[in-house]
C-alpha positions in Angstrom: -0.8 20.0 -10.2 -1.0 16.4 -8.9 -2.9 17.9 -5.8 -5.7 20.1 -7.2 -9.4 19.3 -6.7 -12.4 20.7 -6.3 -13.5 22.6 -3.6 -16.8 20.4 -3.7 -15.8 17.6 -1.2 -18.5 15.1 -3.2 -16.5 15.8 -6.5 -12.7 14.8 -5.1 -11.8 11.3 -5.1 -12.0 9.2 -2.5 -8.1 8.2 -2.0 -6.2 9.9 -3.9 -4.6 7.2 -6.4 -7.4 5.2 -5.3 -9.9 2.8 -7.0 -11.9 5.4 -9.2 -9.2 7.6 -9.8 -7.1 6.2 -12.4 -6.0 8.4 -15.7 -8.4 5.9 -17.9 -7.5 6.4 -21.6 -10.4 4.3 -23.1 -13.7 4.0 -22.7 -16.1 1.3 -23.7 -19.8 1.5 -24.6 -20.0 5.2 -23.0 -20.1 3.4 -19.4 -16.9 1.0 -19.1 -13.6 2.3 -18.5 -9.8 0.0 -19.3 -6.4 1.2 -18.2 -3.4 0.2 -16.5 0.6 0.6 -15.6 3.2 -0.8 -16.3 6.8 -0.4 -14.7 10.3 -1.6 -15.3 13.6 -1.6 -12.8 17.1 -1.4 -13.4 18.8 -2.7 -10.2 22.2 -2.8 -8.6 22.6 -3.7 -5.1 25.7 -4.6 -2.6 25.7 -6.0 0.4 28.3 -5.9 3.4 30.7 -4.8 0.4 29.8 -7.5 -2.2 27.3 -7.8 -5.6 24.0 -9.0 -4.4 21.5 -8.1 -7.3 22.6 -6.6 -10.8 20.7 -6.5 -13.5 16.8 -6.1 -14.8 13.1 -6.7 -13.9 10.1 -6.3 -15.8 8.3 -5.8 -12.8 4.3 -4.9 -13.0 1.9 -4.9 -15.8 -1.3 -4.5 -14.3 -4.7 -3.8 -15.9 -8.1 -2.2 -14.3 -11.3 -1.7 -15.5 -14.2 0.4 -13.8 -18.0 -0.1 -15.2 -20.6 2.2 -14.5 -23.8 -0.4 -14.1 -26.5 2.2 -13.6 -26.4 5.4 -11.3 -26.3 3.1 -8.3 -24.0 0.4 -8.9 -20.7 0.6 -10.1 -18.0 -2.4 -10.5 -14.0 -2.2 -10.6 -11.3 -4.2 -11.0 -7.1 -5.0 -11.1 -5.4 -7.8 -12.3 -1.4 -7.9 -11.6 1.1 -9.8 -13.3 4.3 -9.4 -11.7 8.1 -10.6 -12.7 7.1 -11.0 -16.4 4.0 -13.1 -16.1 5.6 -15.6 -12.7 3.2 -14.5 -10.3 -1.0 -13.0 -11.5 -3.0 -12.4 -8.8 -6.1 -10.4 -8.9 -5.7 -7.4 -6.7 -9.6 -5.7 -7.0 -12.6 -6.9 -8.1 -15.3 -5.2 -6.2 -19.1 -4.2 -6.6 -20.1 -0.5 -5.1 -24.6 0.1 -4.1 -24.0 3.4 -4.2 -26.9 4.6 -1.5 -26.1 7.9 -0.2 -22.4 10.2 -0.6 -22.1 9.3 3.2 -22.9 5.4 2.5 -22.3 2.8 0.0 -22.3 -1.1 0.2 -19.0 -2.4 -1.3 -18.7 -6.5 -1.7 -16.1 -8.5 -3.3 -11.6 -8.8 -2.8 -11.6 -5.6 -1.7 -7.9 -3.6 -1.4 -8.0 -3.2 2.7 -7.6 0.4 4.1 -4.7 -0.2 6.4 -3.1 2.8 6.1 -3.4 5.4 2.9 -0.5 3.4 0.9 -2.2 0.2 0.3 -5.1 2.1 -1.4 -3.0 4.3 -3.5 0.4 2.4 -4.4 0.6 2.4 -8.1 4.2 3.0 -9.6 3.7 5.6 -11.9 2.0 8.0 -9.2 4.1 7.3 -6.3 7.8 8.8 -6.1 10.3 6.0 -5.2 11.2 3.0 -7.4 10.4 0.3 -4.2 7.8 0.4 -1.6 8.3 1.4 2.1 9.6 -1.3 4.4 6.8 -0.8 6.9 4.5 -1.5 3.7 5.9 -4.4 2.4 7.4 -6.3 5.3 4.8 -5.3 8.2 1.6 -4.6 6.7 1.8 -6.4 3.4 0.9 -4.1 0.2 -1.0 -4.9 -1.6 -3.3 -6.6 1.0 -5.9 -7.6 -0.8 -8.7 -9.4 1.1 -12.6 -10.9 0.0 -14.6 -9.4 2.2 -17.8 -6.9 2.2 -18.6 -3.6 4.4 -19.1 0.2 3.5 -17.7 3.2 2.5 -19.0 6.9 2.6 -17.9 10.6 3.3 -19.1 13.5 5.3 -18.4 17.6 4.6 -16.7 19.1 7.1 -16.8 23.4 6.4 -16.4 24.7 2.8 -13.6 22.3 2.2 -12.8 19.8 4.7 -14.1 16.1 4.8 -14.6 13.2 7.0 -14.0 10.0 5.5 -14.5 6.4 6.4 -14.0 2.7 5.1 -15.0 -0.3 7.1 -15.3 -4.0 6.3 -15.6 -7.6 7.0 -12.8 -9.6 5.5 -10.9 -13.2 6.0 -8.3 -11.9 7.4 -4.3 -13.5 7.6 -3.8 -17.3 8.1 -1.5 -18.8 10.1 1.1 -18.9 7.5 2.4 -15.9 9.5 4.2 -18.2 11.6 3.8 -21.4 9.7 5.7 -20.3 6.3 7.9 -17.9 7.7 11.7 -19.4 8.5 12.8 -15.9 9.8 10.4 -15.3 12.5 6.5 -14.1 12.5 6.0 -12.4 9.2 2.3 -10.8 8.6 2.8 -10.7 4.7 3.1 -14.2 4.5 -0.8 -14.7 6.1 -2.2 -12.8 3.1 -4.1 -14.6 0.5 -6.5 -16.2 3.1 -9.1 -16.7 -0.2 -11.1 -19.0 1.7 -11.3 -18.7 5.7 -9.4 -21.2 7.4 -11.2 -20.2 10.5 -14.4 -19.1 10.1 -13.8 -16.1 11.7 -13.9 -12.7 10.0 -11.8 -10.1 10.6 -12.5 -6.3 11.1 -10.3 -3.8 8.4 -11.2 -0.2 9.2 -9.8 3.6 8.5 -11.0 6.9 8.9 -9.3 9.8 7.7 -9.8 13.9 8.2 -9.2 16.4 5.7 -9.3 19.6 6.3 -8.8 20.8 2.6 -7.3 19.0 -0.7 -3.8 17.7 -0.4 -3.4 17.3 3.5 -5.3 14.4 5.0 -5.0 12.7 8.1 -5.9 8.9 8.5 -6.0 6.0 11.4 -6.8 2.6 10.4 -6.6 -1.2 12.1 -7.4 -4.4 10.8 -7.9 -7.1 14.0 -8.8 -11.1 13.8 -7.7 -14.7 14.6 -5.0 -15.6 12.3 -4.8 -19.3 13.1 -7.5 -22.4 13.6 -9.0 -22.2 16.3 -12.1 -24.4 15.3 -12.9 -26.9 12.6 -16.8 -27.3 11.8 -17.7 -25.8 14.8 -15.4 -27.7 17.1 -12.8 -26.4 19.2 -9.8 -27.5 18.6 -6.7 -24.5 19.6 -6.6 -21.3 21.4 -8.3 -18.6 19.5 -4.5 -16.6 18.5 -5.5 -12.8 17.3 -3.5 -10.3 14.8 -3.9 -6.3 15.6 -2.2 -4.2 13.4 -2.6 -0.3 13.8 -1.5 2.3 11.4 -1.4 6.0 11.2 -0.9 8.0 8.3 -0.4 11.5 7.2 -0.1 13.9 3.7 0.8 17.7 3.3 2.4 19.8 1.3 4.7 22.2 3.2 6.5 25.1 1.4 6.1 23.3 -1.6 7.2 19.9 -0.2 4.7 17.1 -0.4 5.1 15.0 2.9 3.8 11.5 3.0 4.0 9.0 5.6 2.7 5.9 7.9 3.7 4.3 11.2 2.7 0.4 12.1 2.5 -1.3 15.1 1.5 -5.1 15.1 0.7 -7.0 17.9 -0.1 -11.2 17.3 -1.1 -14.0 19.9 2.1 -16.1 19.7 2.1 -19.5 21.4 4.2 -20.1 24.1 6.6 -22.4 23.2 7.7 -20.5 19.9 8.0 -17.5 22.1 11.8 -16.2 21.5 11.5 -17.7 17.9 8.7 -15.9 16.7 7.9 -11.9 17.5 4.8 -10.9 19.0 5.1 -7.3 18.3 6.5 -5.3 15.2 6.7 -1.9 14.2 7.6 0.4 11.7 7.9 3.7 10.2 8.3 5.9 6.6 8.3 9.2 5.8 8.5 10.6 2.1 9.9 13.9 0.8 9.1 15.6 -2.5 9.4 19.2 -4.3 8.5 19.9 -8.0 10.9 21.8 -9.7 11.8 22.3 -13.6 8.8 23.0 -14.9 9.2 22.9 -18.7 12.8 23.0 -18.3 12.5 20.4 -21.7 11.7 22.7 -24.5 10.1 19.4 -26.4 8.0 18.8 -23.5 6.9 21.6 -22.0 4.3 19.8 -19.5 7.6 18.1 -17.9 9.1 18.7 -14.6 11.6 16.8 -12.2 11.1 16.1 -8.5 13.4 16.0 -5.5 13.0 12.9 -3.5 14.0 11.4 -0.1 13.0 8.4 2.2 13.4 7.7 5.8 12.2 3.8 6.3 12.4 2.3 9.6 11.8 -1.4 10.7 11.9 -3.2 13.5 10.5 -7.3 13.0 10.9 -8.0 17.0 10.0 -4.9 19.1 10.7 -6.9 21.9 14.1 -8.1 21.6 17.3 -6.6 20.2 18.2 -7.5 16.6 16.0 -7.9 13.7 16.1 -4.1 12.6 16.5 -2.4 9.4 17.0 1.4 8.9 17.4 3.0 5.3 17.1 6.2 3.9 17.1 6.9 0.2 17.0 10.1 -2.2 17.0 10.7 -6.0 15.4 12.6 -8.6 12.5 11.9 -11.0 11.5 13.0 -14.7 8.0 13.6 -15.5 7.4 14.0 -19.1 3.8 13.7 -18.4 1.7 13.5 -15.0 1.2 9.7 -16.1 4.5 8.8 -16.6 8.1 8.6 -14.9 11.4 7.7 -14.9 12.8 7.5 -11.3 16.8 7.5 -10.1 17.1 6.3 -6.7 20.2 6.0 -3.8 19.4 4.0 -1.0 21.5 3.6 2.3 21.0 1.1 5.1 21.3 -0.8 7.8 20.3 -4.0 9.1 20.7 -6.3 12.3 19.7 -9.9 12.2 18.2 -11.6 15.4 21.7 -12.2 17.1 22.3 -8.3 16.8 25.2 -9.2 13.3 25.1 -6.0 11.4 24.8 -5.9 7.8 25.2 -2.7 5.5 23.5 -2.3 1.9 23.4 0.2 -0.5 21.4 0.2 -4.1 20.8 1.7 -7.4 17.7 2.2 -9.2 16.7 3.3 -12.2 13.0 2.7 -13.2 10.4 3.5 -15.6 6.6 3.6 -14.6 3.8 4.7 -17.0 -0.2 4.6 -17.1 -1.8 3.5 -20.4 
């Protein structure tokens, strides 16, 4: 299924999901390659016992091309347009020297690997309608940064791997602290297109896999966040952001697990202490099994899959309040590999930064398809 490679290490993709493995339907000029998702959601969504959200979202439409240059160089690319054309940012648009399987020079906005979930997070190939909390409100997917470093992979046996991606980026700005009302929030320092402080950031992962479909990845992404210096002149206290992730896939008695952990750690100043967390955390950890294989005599490549989601978050590990705690389940239809509609339940829990509880609960229905 979804899962089977080669044994060949040097023919499996990279990420799984990733950059060069997207389900391309056309092909340009024998060399270039255009594709894309699109998704749609269907959401309801109450809140301590009243309506907060009803009603429908034309979510993503993204497009991606890949170009093979020569047999060196090779150039790909994502544009996303989100909430029906309100927001367009482009997401990848990078340039790969290919030198050697175990190196190759990659320059460009790069998709950071902190953690395995911002380099594979495309709708149709992932299970749940939403994005795990410790994604979207720690580590910020899709984190997109310019930047330039390397890539490569080593074998390890007749099937395993060693894998690596490290790079030089801009790194978050201080809008972490500066556009965030609630307290620090890392997502709101992405976007950092040119370096407010002149001071790169490092963005690395390395992952083990011992055979196709279970891998095992650490990654961390460390640099000043706010301005320190202006044209070479010091003007603050150099303030650094660490974030650390670990993440995790295999497939247990037929049960594909999936997960990351986060831990974030920023320089906060003093006198916003209290206000403003200096450490964050979070967790997620994904369920699915496969089953009804061809149960749909007009599709006989279709199946359904058994979902649930544990997603924990806590914004201030160092006070009490500020957590959120969900867990979700469902069921998805596959009439293709490429496509999917998704029903989702989610439960949860939150606590603000006086310790006031708050219950939610949701339902989704999506759609999600390649093209």
């Amino acid at each position: 299924g979804r899962y089977t490679t080669r044994a060949d290490t040097g023919q499996r993709p990279f990420v799984r999901g990733g950059v060069y493995d997207k389900p391309y339907q056309t092909r340009l000029s024998g060399r270039t390659a255009l594709g894309g998702y699109a998704e749609a959601h269907a959401r309801y969504e109450r809140v301590d016992g009243v309506t907060d959200e009803a009603g429908f979202v034309a979510k993503r439409f993204n497009l991606f091309t890949s170009t093979r240059v020569s047999d060196f160089v090779r150039m790909a690319a994502e544009l996303e347009i989100e909430e029906a054309g309100q927001e367009i940012t482009l997401e990848y648009a990078a340039i790969d020297v290919r030198i050697h399987p175990s190196l190759t020079l990659r320059g460009g906005m790069v998709l950071s690997p902190l953690g395995r979930f911002n380099l594979s997070h495309d709708s149709p190939l992932n299970e749940f309608t939403d994005r795990p909390l410790v994604s979207t409100d720690i580590l910020g997917v899709a984190l997109s940064e310019p930047g330039c470093g390397a890539f490569g992979h080593f074998a390890m046996g007749a099937h395993g791997r060693l894998t690596y991606e490290a790079y030089l980026t801009n790194g978050f700005h201080q809008g972490i602290v500066r556009d965030a009302a609630d307290g620090t929030r890392i997502p709101l320092g992405r976007g950092n297109i040119e370096d407010e402080n002149g001071s790169p950031a490092v963005v690395a992962r390395v992952a083990w896999s011992p055979r196709a479909g279970v891998e095992f990845g650490a990654s961390t992404h460390h640099g000043a966040w706010n301005v320190f210096q202006t044209e070479g002149v010091r003007v603050d206290e150099r303030r650094d952001l660490t974030i650390a992730v670990l993440d995790a896939e295999a497939v247990v008695a037929g049960v594909r697990i999936t997960g990351e952990a986060a831990i974030a750690h920023a320089n906060i100043p003093h006198a916003l202490h209290g206000l403003y967390a200096s450490a964050q955390r979070g967790l997620s950890i994904d369920l699915a099994r496969d089953v009804g294989r061809g149960w749909i005599p007009t599709a006989p490549g279709s199946l359904f899959t058994l979902k649930a989601r544990l997603d924990l978050v806590d914004m201030d590990s160092d006070a009490v309040g500020q957590d959120i705690g969900q867990i979700g389940a469902g069921v998805n239809f596959r009439p293709t590999s490429d496509s999917v509609v998704k029903f989702d339940f989610v439960r949860g829990r939150s606590f603000d930064r006086f310790n006031n509880r708050s219950d939610h609960a949701r339902l989704l229905v999506s759609f999600a398809t390649y093209f």
